[in-house]
C-alpha positions in Angstrom: 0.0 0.0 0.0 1.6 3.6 -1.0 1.7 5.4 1.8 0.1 9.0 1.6 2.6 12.0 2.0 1.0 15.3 3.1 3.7 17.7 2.0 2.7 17.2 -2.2 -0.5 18.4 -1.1 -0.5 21.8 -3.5 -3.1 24.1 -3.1 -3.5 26.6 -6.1 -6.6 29.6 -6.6 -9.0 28.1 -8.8 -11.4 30.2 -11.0 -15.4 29.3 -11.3 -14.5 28.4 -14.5 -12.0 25.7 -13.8 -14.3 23.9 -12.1 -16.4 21.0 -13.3 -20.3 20.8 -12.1 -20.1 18.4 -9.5 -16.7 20.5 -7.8 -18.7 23.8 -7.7 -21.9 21.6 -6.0 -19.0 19.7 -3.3 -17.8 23.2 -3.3 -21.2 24.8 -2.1 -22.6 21.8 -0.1 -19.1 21.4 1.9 -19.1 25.1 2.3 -22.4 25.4 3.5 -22.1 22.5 6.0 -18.7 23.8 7.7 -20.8 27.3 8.1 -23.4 24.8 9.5 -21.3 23.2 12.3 -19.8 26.6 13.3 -23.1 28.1 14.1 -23.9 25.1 15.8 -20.9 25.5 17.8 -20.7 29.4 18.2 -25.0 29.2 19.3 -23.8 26.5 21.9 -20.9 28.5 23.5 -22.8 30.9 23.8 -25.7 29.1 25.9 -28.5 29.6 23.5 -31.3 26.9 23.5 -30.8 25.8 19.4 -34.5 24.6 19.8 -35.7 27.3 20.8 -34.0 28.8 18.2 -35.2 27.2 15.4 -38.7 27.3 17.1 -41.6 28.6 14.7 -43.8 31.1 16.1 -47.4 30.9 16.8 -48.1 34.1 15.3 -48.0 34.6 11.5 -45.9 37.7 11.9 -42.6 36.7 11.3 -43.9 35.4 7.8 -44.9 38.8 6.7 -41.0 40.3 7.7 -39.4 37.6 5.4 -41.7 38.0 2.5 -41.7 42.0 2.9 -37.8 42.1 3.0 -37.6 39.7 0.0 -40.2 41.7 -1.8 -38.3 44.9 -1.4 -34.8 42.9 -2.3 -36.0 41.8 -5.8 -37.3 45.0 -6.7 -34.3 47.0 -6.1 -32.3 44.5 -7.8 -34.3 44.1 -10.7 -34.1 48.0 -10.7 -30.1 47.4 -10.6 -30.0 44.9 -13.4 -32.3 47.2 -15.7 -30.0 50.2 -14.7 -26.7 49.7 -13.9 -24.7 47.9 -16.8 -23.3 43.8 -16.0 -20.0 45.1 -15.6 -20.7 47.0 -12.5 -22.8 44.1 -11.2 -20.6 40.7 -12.0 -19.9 38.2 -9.4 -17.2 36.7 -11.8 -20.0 34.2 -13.0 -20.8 32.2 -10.2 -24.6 32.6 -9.6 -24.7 31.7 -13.1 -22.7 28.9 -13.3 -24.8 27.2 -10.0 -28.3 28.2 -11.3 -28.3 28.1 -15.2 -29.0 24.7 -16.4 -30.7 23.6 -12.5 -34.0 22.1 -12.3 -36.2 24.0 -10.2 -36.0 21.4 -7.2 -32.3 21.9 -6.9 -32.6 25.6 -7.1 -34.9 25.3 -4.1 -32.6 23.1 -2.4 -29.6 25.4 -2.1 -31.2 27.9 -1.5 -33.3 26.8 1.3 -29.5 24.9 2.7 -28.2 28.7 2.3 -30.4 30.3 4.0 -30.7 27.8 6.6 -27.1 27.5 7.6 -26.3 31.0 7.0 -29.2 32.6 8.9 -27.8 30.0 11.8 -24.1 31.6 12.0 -24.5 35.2 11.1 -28.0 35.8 12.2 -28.0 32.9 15.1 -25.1 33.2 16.4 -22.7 36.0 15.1 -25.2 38.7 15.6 -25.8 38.1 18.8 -22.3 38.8 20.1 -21.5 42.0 17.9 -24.9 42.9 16.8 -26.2 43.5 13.2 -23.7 46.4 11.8 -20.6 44.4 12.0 -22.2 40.7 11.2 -23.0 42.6 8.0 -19.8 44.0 7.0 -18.4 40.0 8.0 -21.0 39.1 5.7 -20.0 41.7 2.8 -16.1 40.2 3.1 -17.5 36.2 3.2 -19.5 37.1 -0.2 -16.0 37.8 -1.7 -16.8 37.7 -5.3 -19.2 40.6 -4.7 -15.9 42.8 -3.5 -14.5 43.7 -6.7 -17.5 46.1 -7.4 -19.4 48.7 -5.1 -22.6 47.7 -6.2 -23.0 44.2 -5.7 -20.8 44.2 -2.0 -23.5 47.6 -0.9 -26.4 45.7 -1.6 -25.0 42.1 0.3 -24.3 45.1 3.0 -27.7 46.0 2.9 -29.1 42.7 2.4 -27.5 41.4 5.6 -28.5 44.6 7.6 -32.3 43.7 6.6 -31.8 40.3 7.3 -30.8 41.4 11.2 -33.1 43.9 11.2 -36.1 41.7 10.6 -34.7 39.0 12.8 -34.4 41.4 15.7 -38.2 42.9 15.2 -40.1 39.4 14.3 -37.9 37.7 17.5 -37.9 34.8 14.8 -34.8 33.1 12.9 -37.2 32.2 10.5 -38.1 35.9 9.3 -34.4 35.8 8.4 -34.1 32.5 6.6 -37.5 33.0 4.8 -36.3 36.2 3.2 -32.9 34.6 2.4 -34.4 31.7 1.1 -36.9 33.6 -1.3 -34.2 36.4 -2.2 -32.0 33.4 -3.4 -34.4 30.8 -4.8 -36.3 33.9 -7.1 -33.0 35.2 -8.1 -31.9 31.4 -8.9 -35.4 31.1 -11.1 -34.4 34.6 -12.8 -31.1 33.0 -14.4 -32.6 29.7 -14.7 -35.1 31.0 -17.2 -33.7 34.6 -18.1 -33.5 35.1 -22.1 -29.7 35.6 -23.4 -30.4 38.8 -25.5 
């Protein structure tokens, strides 16, 4: 048996486009899991019940936050896309390259993973030790193909600002991971079934 030597591990930047379908998908699941167990872990040092947590509320209100946010999400970025040219507003190609050719179950799918194990660390967990300003600006830098333009990395800003900001006036998680979920999965649909002009 060949023994396994850790020092010709190379590790190399690889572009979006470099990578076959089923990397980017490891690549995102993987991702989205270690995000996962880190909330887990940062909501349980920090003595919060993580059923209580994820607990839906009786009242309907929380619904209305996420839906509202969302709402108000897609129409100020469909406002960008019609307005601002795709040079100002490229993520170097990698919301198209996970939601192009996607069946509609699969775009719901990541999205709703996203939005739950995001919502859990920055919203769950991360929020609640330096509030929502900063979690957003930590949530600006994590979205790092958004950095190279103003745009895009202003509205993930704002995005993640609502996002706390809805979670902190519902009382509910699931305000936040409802709007996430919708703002992602419509977006996904929109360059599932957008016409190449």
């Amino acid at each position: 048996m060949k023994k396994f030597d850790i020092r010709k591990i190379r590790i190399r930047k690889v572009s979006v486009d470099e990578l076959d379908d089923r990397m980017l998908l490891i690549n995102l699941y993987a991702t989205q899991a270690f995000t996962f167990i880190i909330g887990i872990i940062w909501v349980l040092f920090q003595h919060q019940n993580i059923i209580r947590l994820f607990s839906i509320p009786k009242e309907l209100a929380f619904l209305w936050w996420g839906i509202g946010l969302a709402a108000a999400v897609i129409a100020v970025d469909l406002l960008i896309a019609r307005w601002v040219p795709d040079e100002a507003n490229d993520d170097g190609g990698v919301n198209d390259r996970i939601f192009r050719s996607r069946p509609v179950w699969h775009i719901a799918l990541i999205s709703f993973v996203v939005a739950v194990c995001e919502e859990l660390l920055f919203r769950g967990a991360v929020q609640q030790a330096i509030g929502p300003y900063w979690t957003s600006i930590i949530f600006a830098a994590i979205h790092v193909r958004y950095l190279k333009h103003w745009i895009p990395t202003g509205l993930v800003f704002s995005i993640s600002y609502g996002l706390g900001w809805i979670y902190i006036q519902s009382g509910s998680l699931w305000a936040a991971i409802i709007a996430h979920f919708l703002i992602d999965f419509i977006m996904g649909l929109i360059i599932r079934f957008r016409r190449e002009s």
